[in-house]
C-alpha positions in Angstrom: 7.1 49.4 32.9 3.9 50.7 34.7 4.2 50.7 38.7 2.0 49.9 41.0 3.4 51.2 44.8 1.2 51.5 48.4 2.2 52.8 51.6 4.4 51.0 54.1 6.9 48.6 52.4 5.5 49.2 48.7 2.7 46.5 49.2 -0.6 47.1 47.9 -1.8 44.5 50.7 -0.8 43.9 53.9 1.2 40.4 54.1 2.1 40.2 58.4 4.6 37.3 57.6 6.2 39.3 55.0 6.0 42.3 56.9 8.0 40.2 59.8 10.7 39.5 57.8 10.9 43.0 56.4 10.9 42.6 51.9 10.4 45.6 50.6 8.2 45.8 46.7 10.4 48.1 44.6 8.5 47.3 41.6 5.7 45.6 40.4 4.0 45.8 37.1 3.4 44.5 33.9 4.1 40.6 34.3 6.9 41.6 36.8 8.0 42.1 40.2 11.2 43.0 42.3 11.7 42.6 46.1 14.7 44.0 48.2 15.6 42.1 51.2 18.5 41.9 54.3 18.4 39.4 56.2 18.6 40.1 59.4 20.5 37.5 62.2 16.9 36.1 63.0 16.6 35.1 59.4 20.3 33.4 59.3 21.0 29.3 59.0 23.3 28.0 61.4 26.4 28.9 58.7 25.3 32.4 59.2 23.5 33.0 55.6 20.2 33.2 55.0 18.1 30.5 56.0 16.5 28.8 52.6 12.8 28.9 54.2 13.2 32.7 54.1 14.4 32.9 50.2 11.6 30.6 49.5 9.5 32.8 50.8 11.0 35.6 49.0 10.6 33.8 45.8 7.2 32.9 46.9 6.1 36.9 47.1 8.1 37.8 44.3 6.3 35.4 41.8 2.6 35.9 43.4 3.2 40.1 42.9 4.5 39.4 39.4 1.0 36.9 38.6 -0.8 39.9 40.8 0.9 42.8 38.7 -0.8 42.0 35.1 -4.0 44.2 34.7 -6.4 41.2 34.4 -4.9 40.4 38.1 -5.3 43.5 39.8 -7.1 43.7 43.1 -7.1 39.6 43.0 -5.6 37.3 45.6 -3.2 34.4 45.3 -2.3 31.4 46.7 0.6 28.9 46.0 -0.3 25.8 44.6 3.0 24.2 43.9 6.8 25.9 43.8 10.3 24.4 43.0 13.1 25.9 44.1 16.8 25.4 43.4 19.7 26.9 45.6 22.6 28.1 43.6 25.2 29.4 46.5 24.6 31.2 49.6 23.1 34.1 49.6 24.4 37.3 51.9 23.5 40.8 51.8 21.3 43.2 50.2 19.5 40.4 48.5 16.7 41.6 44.5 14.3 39.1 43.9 12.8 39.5 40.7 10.1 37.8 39.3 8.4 37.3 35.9 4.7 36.0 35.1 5.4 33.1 32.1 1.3 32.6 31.2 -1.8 33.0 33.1 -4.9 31.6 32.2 -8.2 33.0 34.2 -7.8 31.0 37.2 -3.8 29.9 37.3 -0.3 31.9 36.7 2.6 30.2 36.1 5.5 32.0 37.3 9.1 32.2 37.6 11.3 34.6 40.2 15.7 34.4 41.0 17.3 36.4 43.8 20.8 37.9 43.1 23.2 39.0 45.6 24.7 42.1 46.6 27.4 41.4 43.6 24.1 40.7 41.4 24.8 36.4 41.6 22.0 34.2 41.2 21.5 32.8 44.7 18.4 30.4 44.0 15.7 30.1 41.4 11.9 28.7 41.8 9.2 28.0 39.2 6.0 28.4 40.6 1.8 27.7 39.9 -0.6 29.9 41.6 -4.4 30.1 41.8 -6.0 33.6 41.7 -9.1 34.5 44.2 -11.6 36.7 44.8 -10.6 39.2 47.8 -12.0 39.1 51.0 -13.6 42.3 51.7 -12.6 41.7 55.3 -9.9 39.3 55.9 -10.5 39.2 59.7 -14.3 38.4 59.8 -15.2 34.6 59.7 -12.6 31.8 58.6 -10.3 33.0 55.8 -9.2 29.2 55.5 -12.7 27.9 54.7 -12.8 30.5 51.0 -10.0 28.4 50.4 -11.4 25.2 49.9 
């Protein structure tokens, strides 16, 4: 599988949210992705596992870098357009996200992505549609939100 790896936390883009919560992009490449992640006691529920908004999120990034990862992708943005997720039982530890690009067409990839725990258990699953964009050439300079409408 060909990788793709940048500095910092393996991103080829810089993410703040996901560099807040500290993922880490092992590998992306070829219709695929997978993300390492600990949750640290910020990122807990209040039963002390990690909270579902951040697995979601994982799952989110996991699924965009696999859509991002095919060659016809490279060097495009994403955004979410829709995402289902099921939780399968709680997830603790040194958390692998993995996803895998189903079918792309030239504007929309349809994805898929499951994080396994430390004892390689499916903690949750999500199916998810995203919409590829131009980049910005300077994300910082005017509205970002209005080249999204």
């Amino acid at each position: 599988m060909e990788q793709e790896q940048a500095p910092g936390l393996g991103f080829d883009i810089d993410i703040p949210f996901v560099r807040s919560l500290g993922f880490t992009l092992v590998q992306m490449g070829e219709g695929c992705s997978e993300l390492h992640y600990e949750a640290r006691p910020e990122h807990l529920n209040s039963w002390r596992i990690t909270h579902g908004g951040a697995l979601m999120t994982l799952l989110d990034v996991a699924m965009a870098m696999a859509a991002r990862s095919e060659s016809l992708a490279r060097g495009m943005g994403m955004v979410t357009v829709e995402m289902k997720t099921s939780f399968l039982r709680p997830a603790v530890g040194l958390l692998v996200a993995r996803g895998r690009l189903l079918h792309r067409t030239r504007s929309l990839a349809f994805a898929e992505g499951t994080v396994l725990d430390a004892g390689g258990e499916p903690c949750c699953h999500a199916t998810g549609t995203f919409k590829y964009l131009s980049r910005l050439a300077d994300p910082t300079a005017g509205s970002a939100a209005r080249d999204f409408q």
